[in-house]
Each structure stands twice: as structure tokens, then as C-alpha cells.
N, C-alpha and C positions, 0 to 999 in steps of 0.2 A: 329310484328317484326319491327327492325329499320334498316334505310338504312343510315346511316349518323344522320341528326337530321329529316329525315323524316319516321313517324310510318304509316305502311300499316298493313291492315287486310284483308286477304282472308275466306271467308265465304260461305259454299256450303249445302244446305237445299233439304229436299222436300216437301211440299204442299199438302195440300188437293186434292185429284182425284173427276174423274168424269165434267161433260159438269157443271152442274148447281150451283155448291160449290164454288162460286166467293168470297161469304162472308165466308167462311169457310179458304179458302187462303188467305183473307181477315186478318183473324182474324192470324191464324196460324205466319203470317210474323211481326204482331204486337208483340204478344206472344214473337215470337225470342227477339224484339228490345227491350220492355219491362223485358223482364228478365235478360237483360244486363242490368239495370240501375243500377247506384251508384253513391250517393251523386249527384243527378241533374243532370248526365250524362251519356248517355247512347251507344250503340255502333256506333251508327251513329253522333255520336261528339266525339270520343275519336281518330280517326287516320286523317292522313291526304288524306290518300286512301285508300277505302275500293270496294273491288270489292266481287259482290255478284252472285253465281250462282247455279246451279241446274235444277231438274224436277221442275219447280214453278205449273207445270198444269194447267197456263191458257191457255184457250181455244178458239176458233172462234166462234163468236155469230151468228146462223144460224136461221131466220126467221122460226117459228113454234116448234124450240127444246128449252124449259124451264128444261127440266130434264135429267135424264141419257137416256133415249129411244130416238130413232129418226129411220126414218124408212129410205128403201133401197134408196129413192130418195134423201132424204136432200144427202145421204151419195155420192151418183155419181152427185148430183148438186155441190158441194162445190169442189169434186174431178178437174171437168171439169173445175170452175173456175181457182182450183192454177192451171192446165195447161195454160190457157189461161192467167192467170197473168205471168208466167213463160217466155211465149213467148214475155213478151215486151221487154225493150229497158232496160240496166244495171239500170237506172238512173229509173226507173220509173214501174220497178220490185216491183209487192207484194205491193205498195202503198194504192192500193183500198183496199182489202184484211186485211191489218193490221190494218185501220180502222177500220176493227168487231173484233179485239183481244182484248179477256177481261183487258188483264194486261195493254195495252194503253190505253183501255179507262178508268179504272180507276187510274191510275197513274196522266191522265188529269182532273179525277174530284178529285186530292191528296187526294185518301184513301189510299194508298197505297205506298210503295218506293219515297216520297215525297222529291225530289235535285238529288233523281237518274239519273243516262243519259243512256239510251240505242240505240245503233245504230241501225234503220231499219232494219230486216233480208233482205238481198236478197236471200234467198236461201227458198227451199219450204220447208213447214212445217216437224216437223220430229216425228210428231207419231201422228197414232199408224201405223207401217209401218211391214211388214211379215218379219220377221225372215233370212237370208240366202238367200233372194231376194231383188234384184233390187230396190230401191223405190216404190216400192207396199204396196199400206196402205192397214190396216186390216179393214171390214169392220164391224166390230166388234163395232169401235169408230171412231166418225168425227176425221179428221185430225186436228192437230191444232199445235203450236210452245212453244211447254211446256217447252223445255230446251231452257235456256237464260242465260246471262250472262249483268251483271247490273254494272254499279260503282259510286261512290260518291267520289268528291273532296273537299276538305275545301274551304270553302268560300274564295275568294279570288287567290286561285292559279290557275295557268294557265299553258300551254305549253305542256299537257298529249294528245299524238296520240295516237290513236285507228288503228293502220295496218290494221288488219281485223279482219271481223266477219262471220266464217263460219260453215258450218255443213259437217264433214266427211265423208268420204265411206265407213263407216262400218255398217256390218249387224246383228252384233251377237246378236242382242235385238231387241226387239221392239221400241224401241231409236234409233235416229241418234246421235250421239255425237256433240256436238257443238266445237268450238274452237275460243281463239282469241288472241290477244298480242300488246302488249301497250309500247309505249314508255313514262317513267312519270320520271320526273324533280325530281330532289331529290338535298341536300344541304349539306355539311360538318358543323360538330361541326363549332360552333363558341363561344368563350366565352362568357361568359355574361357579366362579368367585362369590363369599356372601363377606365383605370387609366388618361388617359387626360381629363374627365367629372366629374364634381360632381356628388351628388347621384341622384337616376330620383324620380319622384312622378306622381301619374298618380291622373286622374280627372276625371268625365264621365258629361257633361253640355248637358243640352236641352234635356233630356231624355224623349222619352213617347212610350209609348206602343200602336197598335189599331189591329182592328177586334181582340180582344179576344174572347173566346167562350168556354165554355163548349165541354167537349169531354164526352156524354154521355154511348159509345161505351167500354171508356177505364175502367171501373170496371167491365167489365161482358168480360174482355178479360180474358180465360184458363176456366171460369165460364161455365158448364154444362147446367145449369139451365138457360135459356135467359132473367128471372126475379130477380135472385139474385143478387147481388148487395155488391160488396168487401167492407168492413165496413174502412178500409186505408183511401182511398181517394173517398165514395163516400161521395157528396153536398145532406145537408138534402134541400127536398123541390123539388129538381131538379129528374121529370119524364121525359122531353124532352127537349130539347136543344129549348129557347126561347131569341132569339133576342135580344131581350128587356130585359132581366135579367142583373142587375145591378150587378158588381161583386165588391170585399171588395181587390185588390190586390196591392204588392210591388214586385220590381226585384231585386235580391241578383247576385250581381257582383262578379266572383273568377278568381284565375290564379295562377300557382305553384309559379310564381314569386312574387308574392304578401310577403310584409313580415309576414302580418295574416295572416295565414292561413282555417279562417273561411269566409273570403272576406268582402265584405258590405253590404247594404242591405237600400236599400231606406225608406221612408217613405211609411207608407199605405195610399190609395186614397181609400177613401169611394165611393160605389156607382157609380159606371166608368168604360165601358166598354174600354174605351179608356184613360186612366191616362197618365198624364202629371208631371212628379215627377220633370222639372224644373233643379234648379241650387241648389239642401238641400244641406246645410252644408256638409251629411252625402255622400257626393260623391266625396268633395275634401280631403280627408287626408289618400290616402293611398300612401303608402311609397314599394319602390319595394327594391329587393334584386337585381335587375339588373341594369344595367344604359349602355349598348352597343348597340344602335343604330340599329346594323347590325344582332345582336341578338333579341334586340324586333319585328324587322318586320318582323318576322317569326313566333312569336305567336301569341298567342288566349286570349279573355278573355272571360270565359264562365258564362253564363248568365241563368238564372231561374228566371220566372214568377208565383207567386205564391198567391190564393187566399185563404183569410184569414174566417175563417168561424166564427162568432162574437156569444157572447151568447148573454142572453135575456136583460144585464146587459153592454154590449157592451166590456167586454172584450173577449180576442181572446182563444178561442175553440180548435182550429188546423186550420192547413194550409194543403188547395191542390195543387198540381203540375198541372199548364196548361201551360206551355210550356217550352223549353229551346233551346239555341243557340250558337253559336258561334260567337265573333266580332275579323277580323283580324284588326292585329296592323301594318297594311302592309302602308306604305308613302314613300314620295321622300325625302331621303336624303336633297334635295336642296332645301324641301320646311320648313325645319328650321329655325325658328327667333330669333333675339336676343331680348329680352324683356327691358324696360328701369331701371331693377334694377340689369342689367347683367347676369340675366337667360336664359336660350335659350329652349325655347318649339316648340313643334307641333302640328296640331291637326288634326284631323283625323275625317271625316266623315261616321256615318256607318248607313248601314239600315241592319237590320237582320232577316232573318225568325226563324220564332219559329216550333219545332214538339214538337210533344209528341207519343210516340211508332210509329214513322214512319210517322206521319199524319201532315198535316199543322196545327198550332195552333196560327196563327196570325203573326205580327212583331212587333219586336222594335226599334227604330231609335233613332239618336242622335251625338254626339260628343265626342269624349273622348281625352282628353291632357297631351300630356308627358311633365312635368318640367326638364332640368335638372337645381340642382343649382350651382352657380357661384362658392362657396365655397369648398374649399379642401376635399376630401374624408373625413370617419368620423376619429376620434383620434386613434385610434386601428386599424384602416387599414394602416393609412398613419406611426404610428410607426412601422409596419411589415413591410411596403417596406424600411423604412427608415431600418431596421434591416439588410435586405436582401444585400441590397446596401452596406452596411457594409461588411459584410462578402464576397459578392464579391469582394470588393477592399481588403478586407484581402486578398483571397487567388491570386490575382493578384500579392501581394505586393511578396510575396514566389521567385517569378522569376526574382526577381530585384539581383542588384549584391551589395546592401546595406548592410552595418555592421547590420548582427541581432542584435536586444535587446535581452535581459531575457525575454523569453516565447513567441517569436516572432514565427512567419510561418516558417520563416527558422531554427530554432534552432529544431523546431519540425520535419522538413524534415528530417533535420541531424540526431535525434536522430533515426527517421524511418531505416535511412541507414543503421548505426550503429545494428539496434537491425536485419534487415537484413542479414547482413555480418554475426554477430554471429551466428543466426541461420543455415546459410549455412557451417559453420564449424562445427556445434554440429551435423549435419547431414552429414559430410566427416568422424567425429569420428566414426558415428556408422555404415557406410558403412564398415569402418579400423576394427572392432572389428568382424562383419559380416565376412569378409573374414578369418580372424585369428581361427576364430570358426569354421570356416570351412575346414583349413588346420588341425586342430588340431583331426577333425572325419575321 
């Protein structure tokens, strides 16, 4: 949905069960993000706010429980903890504690919900807790904080509060319900067209890409079989993610504003984990369909990292997807130059994370410059305004008290009156005939 020109998505799932299925919610959350992709974009790049929640089912990592069993001790040792965590101080509530939550600790080694932000719980865990009673966990299952509530912001934006994040007093389930509410910055339409600018061109200089890597995990994601292997995008050769593996990749630049709308696409870099694609030719000639200032720094230009799989002959096989990104086109107004051929640009320094189904997949950094040129809009715009302007001082011209010409605005007023008047008499006639007709029954 759109609030102005800013697009939110609300997204609410549930996860694998059970204490020891960490990779299994693992997989499940990638699944979701990967089955959103389209065209090198996937749902965790397509809004500008996205808030994610649900039973996710991670769970608290308890000393001696690897599997679903644990016996009556783990179950009243972890209990007496969240008491005693309970009892600290607002500020320092549930700290130790959340340390053993699987979803934070893999969120900090970015397997998972990789730019998400989630606030601390303070409030104690909310299942598995007895039905119709009090906060009494079942002891059935360790307690742990399965319902959460997640969100991701675009690169770039700022100014979103989090009021709170709580867990309600409701018993009807073995669930506590969570809740929470935000306050998030949102912008009005603004046009894209700015008619005091010439037309813009954008650039992208000093581009390179590092820590690329293999995502060996992403073919065997929705895969049954933990040896099969999606024939789309798996890399021949590649059994496990190696360091040292030289990759063959270019990055394809896009944005709706773009006048292409297939975007660009760099040179390929042989053998480089790290590519450095430079100042190619093939980065300066795109031409926008925008030129307003106040409208570009509110978008994005999205970005795909993509390795080229070469045959034995050295031409190119197919291409795999290892990462993609978003770069904001966010700058200071006042930090615009005028150029010495009376162009005025700016440029913009970005560093950008890369995912892929949710996961970190490296970055890419660089610069990217907006032209605009000195010169009048193109021929066909500037005759449409010039058209427009016309016809506004025509019908301006109507209200003057000037001798009309033949076929002037006011000649045409007059006629309008005239065929007015008439018709309000051809409509007094047949009211007169109405009546008559009706004396006559």
C-alpha cells in the first residue's frame, strides 16, 4: 500500500516449531523472501517500510537441550531465570536472557532478517504459557519469545519511532499476543518534472563491489532433499562455499525513472572476488525521464550483482544472482554545482549492502552523478508548454472588453449565450404544451 509517495508492506508468517529447528525457520523465512523475487527484486527491496511479524518460533538456547526433549529441570531453571530477569531495572530487563534467543543470535551472524531492527522485549516470554491462566507457562515446552514483530526501513530514511513493544493480557491461547506502534515519516506526491531545469542524466563512477561469496544454502532453499541442487541458479563446481573461489561478475544498474527500461549493466570482471568496474563508458549514458530535484531524493536505484558462468570456449553459459540492493539518491539541495559548461550536477556517495533471500551477500560502493543540462527541455516538451500558454492567454483574452475578431473567445461566448437562451425557451414551450395537454384530459 501507498501513503503519499511512500510504499509499506505489512507481512505476518509462521515458522518452523519446536526448540531445535533454528535452520528450518532458517530456511522457511528465506523461502518467503525468495519467492517474492521479480526481476532482481525481491520483497525486502521493493517498500520503503516493511514490517514483519508473527509466531517466528525462535526459541531460548538452554544449556544440554539440542532437540525437542528437555527435562523438568532445564524447564524450572530457565523459568526462575525470566523471574529474576523480570525483577531488574526497566533499562536492563531481559538483557542477559535475550542473549540466548536464537532469532538474535542469528540475525547477528546475518542468516537471517538481515537490515531488520527489532527492539529488546521487556516483557517475559510469551509461550508456551496455560490457557485461561495468569502467565503460567506450560511445561510441556521451554518458554521462549516466538511472537515478534520486526521492520525494515530503506536505506537511507530516517525519523520512524517505535512507541512500544509489548505483550498483552490475554489468555485465550497458549500465546501471549504481542503489540506495537510506530510512528513513520511518509511524503506527498511530488512531481517528477522540474520546467526551470533541463533534462537530468545520471552516472554511477568509482564503482566496485567486495566480500562477494557464494550463497550455497540458496538452491537447496523449498528443496526436500538437503543434496539436491535447483538447476536455475546452481554454480557447476561449487560443493561448498570457498573463499578463494574466484567469481566471473558484473552489476546491472535500474530504476523506473530510467528512460531504458532494461537499466545498464557494467562490464564483466574475470576472476575477482572484489571487482572494481571503474569509470566504463557503459555507466555514463543514461538519460532519466525525471529532472526534479525534490523528487529524485526520494528514490532508489536498484542494483544486482551477478556471476557470469563462462563455458569451456569462454563465452558466457548463464548468469547467477548473488546479491541485490538498493542505492538512495538522498543529497543536500545546497550541495549542487554548477559545472564550467553550465551544467549543474551532484554527486552522491553510496556504500550499499547486498542480500539475497534475506541473507548478507556482500557490498557495493561508489558514486553516482546527476547532470542536469544547461539547455531547454527537449523540442516536444517545450512546444507543449509553449501550446498550453497559448491557450491560457486565449482564454484570458474572453474577459477582456475588446472588439472580438471572427472566431475569437468571445464571439464563441456569445454564441454559447445565444444557444443558451434558445434552449431555455424551447423548454418554456414544452412546459406550455404540458399544461394544455393537461387541461384538455
Amino acid at each position: 500500500m501507498h501513503v503519499g509517495q511512500a510504499a509499506f508492506c505489512f507481512l505476518n508468517c509462521h515458522l518452523a516449531a519446536h526448540q531445535g529447528k533454528v535452520k528450518d525457520r532458517n530456511n522457511d523465512f528465506r523461502k518467503i523472501v525468495k519467492f517474492s523475487l521479480k526481476d532482481d527484486l525481491d520483497i525486502t527491496q521493493a517498500h520503503h517500510y516493511l514490517f514483519w511479524a508473527g509466531d517466528l518460533n525462535y526459541r531460548i538456547d538452554v544449556d544440554g537441550v539440542t532437540g525437542k526433549k528437555h527435562t523438568q529441570q532445564h524447564f524450572e531453571g530457565l523459568c526462575k531465570q525470566i523471574e529474576e530477569e523480570d525483577a531488574k531495572s526497566t533499562r536492563n530487563k531481559f538483557q542477559a536472557l535475550f542473549k540466548r534467543d536464537q532469532l538474535f543470535k542469528e540475525m547477528n551472524r546475518h542468516q537471517v532478517f538481515y537490515g531488520f531492527t527489532e527492539q529488546q522485549p521487556k516483557f517475559k516470554p510469551t509461550f508456551k504459557v496455560v490457557r485461561k491462566a495468569k502467565l503460567t507457562y506450560n511445561p510441556q515446552r521451554l518458554p521462549g519469545w516466538c511472537d515478534r514483530i520486526l521492520y525494515l526501513t530503506a536505506n537511507g530514511l530516517t525519523g520512524l519511532n517505535q512507541r512500544f513493544y509489548k505483550a498483552d493480557e490475554l489468555y485465550t491461547s497458549d500465546h501471549r499476543p504481542v503489540s506495537s506502534a510506530f510512528d513513520v515519516p511518509i511524503w506527498i506526491n511530488t512531481s517528477s518534472l522540474d520546467y526551470r531545469r533541463g533534462a537530468c542524466a545520471l552516472s554511477v563512477l568509482n564503482c566496485a563491489a567486495m566480500d562477494l561469496k557464494f550463497d550455497n544454502d540458496y538452491d537447496k532453499i523449498n528443496n526436500k532433499s538437503g543434496d539436491q541442487k535447483a538447476a536455475d541458479n546452481a554454480v557447476p563446481g561449487v560443493e561448498k562455499f570457498d573463499e578463494k573461489l574466484q567469481v566471473n561478475c558484473h552489476a546491472i544498474f535500474s530504476a523506473d525513472f530510467f528512460e531504458t527500461e532494461t537499466g545498464f549493466r557494467t562490464d564483466t570482471v574475470l576472476e575477482n572476488n572484489a571487482p572494481d568496474w571503474g569509470q566504463a563508458p557503459e555507466l555514463q549514458l543514461i538519460r532519466l525521464r525525471a529532472n526534479n530535484l525534490d523528487f529524485l531524493r526520494r528514490q532508489y536505484v536498484r542494483v544486482a550483482v551477478r556471476h557470469v558462468v563462462l563455458k569451456k570456449d569462454g563465452s558466457e553459459k548463464k548468469q547467477v544472482l548473488m546479491g541485490m540492493g538498493r542505492i538512495a539518491l538522498l543529497c543536500d539541495p545546497s550541495s549542487v554545482q554548477v559545472a564550467p559548461d553550465g551544467s549543474t550536477e551532484v554527486k552522491i556517495r553510496f556504500a550499499c549492502s547486498l542480500t539475497l533471500a534475506g541473507k548478507s551477500a556482500g557490498h557495493i560502493v561508489g558514486e553516482i552523478k546527476l547532470t542536469w543540462n544547461p539547455e531547454p527541455l527537449p523540442d516536444k516538451l517545450s512546444a507543449a508548454i509553449k501550446d498550453l500558454s497559448s491557450l491560457v492567454q486565449d482564454v484570458n483574452g474572453w474577459e477582456t472588453e475588446a472588439e472580438p475578431e471572427s472566431g475569437s473567445g468571445e464571439e464563441l461566448r456569445f454564441d454559447l449565450e445565444e444557444w443558451c437562451k434558445s434552449a431555455d425557451e424551447k423548454e418554456a414551450e414544452v412546459i406550455d404544451v404540458d399544461k394544455n395537454a393537461e387541461s384538455e384530459i
